[in-house]
C-alpha positions, 0 to 999 in steps of 0.5 A: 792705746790705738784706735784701729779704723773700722771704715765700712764693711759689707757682707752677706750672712745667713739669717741665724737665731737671736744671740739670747740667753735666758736664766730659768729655775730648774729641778732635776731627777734628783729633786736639786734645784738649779739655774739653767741657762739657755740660748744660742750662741753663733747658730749653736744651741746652748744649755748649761746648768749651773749651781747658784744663780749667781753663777748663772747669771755671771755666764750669761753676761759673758756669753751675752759679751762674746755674741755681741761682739762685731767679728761675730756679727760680719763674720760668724765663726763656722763650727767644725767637726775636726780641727783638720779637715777638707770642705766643698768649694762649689764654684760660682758659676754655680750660683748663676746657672739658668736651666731649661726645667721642662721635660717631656712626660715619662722624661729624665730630669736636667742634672745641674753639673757642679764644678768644685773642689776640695781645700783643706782647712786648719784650726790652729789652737787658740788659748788665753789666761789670767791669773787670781793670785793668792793675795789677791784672795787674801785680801778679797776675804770672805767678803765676796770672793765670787766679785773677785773671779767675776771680774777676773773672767770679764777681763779675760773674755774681754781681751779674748773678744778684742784679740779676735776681732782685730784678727777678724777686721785686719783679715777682712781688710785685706780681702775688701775691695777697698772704695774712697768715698770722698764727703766733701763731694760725693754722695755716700748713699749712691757709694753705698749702693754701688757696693752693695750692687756690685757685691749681690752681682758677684755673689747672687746675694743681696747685703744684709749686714753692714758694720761702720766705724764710730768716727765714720757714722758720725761724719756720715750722719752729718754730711749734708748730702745725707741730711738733705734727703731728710728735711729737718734732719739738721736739728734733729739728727738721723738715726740709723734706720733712717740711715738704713732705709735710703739704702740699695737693701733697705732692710739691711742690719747695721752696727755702729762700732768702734776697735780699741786696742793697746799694742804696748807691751805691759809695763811699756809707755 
């Protein structure tokens, strides 16, 4: 079992719906009743009906699981209308223009010039599966047979949601600057800031996410330059948002996460 390091990752994303799902009773023209779930999942609206509440309540658990997931919440996926394609990429430049507005009466407006060109994108196909051997059911029985899938699903959701956010953060890894901060002698606050500073000057965009690895917030939170901003926090701790608030954006949204994986092989030590 490898523990991969997570450290601290900055980004900007766009304020979308609460990843939410609800279980609601629902009778259709036919006079069948129902189990709708509902909710959004990445920005996009869901809406599925289900036959048993059960059902519905098993995927609605599942979904709850991929939403809450850290790649998906650093690096949303981005819903596209063909698995081949081309996009805009505006340049920065773009971002930071300062126009002169005022124009005489009768007058033509200021046209912004945009600078952009045009990449092509490719969304290799993805697939995972698992199996419910006959014996299996066997041995299940008429007991429960729907534990059985359950259990099986949650196990597959959850490989799926591990692979992808190891590609997610060893991505991220490579693209992030990367900036040692030294807790013996340095202030993490003021390291902070200077990232977030320097990341809204490159963008335009003020940080709105951060995600810390687990063995990172706990040396965070106990570094003593960090809890002598707090008088009594030695005692008692400081929660996150206490964290939060001696940040450059004081409002930003943190999540405190940990990345386990297993590389061997099934069957390998």
């Amino acid at each position: 079992m490898e523990t991969v390091k997570l450290d601290c990752h900055l980004a900007w994303q766009p304020k979308m719906p609460d990843n939410s799902f609800d279980v609601s009773r629902f009778e259709n023209r036919n006079c069948v009743i129902s189990w709708r779930i509902s909710g959004w999942l990445r920005g996009v609206r869901i809406r599925k009906n289900l036959k048993s509440r059960e059902e519905a309540a098993v995927t609605r658990g599942l979904a709850q699981d991929i939403s809450a997931s850290l790649a998906n919440f650093i690096a949303p996926e981005v819903v596209v209308a063909a698995a081949t394609g081309q996009y805009k990429n505006f340049d920065d430049t773009n971002t930071f223009q300062v126009v002169d507005t005022a124009r005489a009466v009768g007058g033509p407006a200021k046209r912004l010039e945009f600078a952009a060109s045009d990449p092509t994108y490719n969304c290799l196909p993805q697939a995972l599966e698992i199996a419910i051997d006959d014996h299996e059911r066997d041995e299940a029985g008429q007991n429960d047979p729907l534990r059985l899938e359950e259990a099986k699903t949650q196990t597959l959701v959850s490989s799926a949601v591990t692979s992808h956010e190891a590609k997610v953060f060893a991505a991220l890894t490579a693209l992030a600057a990367a900036t040692n901060i030294t807790l013996a002698s340095d202030d993490p606050i003021a390291k902070l800031d200077e990232q977030i500073e320097s990341l809204a000057t490159d963008t335009g965009r003020l940080p709105n996410r951060l995600v810390i690895g687990l063995p990172l917030w706990n040396k965070l939170r106990n570094t003593a330059k960090v809890i002598a901003r707090f008088p009594g926090a030695a005692s008692i701790g400081i929660s996150m948002a206490q964290f939060a608030s001696l940040l450059l954006n004081p409002s930003i949204d943190i999540r405190v996460g940990i990345l386990a994986k297993d590389t061997a092989k099934l069957g390998a030590a």
